[in-house]
N, C-alpha and C positions, 0 to 999 in steps of 0.2 A: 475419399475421406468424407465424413458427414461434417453437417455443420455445426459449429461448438457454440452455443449461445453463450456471451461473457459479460459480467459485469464489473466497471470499473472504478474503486474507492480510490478519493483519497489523489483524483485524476488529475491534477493540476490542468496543463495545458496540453494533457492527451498525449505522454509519449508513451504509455502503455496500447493503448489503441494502434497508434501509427507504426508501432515496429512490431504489432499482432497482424493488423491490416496487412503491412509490407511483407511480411512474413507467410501469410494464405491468405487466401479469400474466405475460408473456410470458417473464420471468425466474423462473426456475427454480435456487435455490441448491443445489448439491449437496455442496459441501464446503466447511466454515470451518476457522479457522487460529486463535487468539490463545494467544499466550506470553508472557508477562513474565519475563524472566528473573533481574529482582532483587525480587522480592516470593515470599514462600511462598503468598500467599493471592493466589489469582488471580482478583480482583475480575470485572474487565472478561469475563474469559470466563466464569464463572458468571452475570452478568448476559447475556449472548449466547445461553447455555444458558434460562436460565430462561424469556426472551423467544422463541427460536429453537425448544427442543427440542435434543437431546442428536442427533439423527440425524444422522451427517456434520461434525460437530465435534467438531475436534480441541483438545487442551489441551497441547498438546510441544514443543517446541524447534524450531522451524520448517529449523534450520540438521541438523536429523537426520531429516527426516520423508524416505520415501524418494517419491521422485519417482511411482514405479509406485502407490503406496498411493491415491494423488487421485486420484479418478474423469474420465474423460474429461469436457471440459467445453470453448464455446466462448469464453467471456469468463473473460479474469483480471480480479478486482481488487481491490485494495489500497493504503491508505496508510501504507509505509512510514518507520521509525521517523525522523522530524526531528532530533532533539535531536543530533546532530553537524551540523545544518544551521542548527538554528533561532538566532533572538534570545536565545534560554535563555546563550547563551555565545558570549563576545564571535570577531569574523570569525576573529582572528589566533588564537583558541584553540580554534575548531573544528577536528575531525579528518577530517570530511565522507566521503569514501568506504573510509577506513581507519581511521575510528571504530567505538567497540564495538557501535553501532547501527548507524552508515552502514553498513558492511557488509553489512547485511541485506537491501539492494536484490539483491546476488548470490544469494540465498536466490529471489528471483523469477528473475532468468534462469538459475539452477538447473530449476527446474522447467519452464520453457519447451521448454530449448534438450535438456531429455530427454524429453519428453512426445513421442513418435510422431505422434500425434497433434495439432500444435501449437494450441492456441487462436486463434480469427483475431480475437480480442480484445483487449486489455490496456486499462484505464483505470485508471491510477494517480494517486497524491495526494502534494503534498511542499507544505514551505511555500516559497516564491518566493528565499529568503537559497541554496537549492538550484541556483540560474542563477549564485551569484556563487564557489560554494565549489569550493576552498580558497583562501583570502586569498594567499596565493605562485604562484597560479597560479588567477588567476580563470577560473571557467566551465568548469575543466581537469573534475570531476564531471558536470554534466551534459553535456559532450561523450560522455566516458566512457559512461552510460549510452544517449544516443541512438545511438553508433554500436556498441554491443553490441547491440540492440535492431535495427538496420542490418542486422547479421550476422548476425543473425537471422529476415532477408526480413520486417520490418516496417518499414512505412512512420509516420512518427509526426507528430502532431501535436500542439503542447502551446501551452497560454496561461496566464498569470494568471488568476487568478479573485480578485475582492475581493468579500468578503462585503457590504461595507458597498455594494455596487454593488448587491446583492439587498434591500437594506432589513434587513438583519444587521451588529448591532453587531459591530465589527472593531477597533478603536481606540477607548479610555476617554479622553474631551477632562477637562479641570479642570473645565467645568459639570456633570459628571454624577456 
């Protein structure tokens, strides 16, 4: 198997990286992403840094990094920010893809849809309340995303994953 150049948004503390790493050798990271944009001290990417190396990550506004700056690469991926998706806040009070997060999925077909070179990769991460949002128009998000994603001559394939399906707590029952 050749080696897949990857790059990772949206990286927090690198578990995209470590279960790609753990997973082949074959992957090959060449440029990371993490921005928080309401904290001054940016945790998650200093742990990224410390873990990773400073080589190829980035610490900036992902909504300003210019497209041409990321190294050519053939796998995107990223877990894009939930909390206009998630249980964090109730259906009818999500803002989902015109939230001050949700938005940031366009920060990924930003950089697809200018890259020349396009990636013939993407594996992306959302929590599952993602297939329902926004509550005035369920599912109208992730339509939204598969058919930009469409238009952008990828073919896609997506499922639930439960963690508790892997033997990973997922849900805190009363006995525990």
């Amino acid at each position: 198997m050749k080696e897949i150049k990857v790059i990772e948004l949206f990286a927090g503390v690198g578990g995209f990286r470590v279960g790609l790493e753990r997973a082949s050798k074959n992957f090959k990271f060449v440029w990371s992403n993490q921005w928080e944009p309401s904290t001054k001290s940016q945790e998650a990417s200093k742990i990224y840094v410390k873990r990773f190396g400073e080589n190829g990550h980035s610490n900036e506004d992902i909504t300003k990094v210019n497209s041409s700056d990321i190294p050519v690469h053939n796998m995107l991926v990223g877990g894009f920010p939930c909390q206009d998706y998630s249980v964090a806040t109730t259906l009818k009070n999500s803002k989902g893809l015109i939230g001050k997060k949700g938005v940031l999925w366009w920060s990924i077909h930003k950089i697809i849809s200018e890259k020349e070179n396009k990636p013939k990769y993407r594996f992306l991460e959302n929590v599952d309340r993602l297939l329902i949002s926004p509550s005035g128009q369920r599912g109208r998000d992730f339509a939204i995303i598969l058919q930009s994603l469409n238009e952008l001559g990828y073919a896609v394939e997506w499922r639930v994953v439960k963690a508790a399906e892997f033997g990973m707590p997922q849900r805190i029952s009363e006995e525990n």
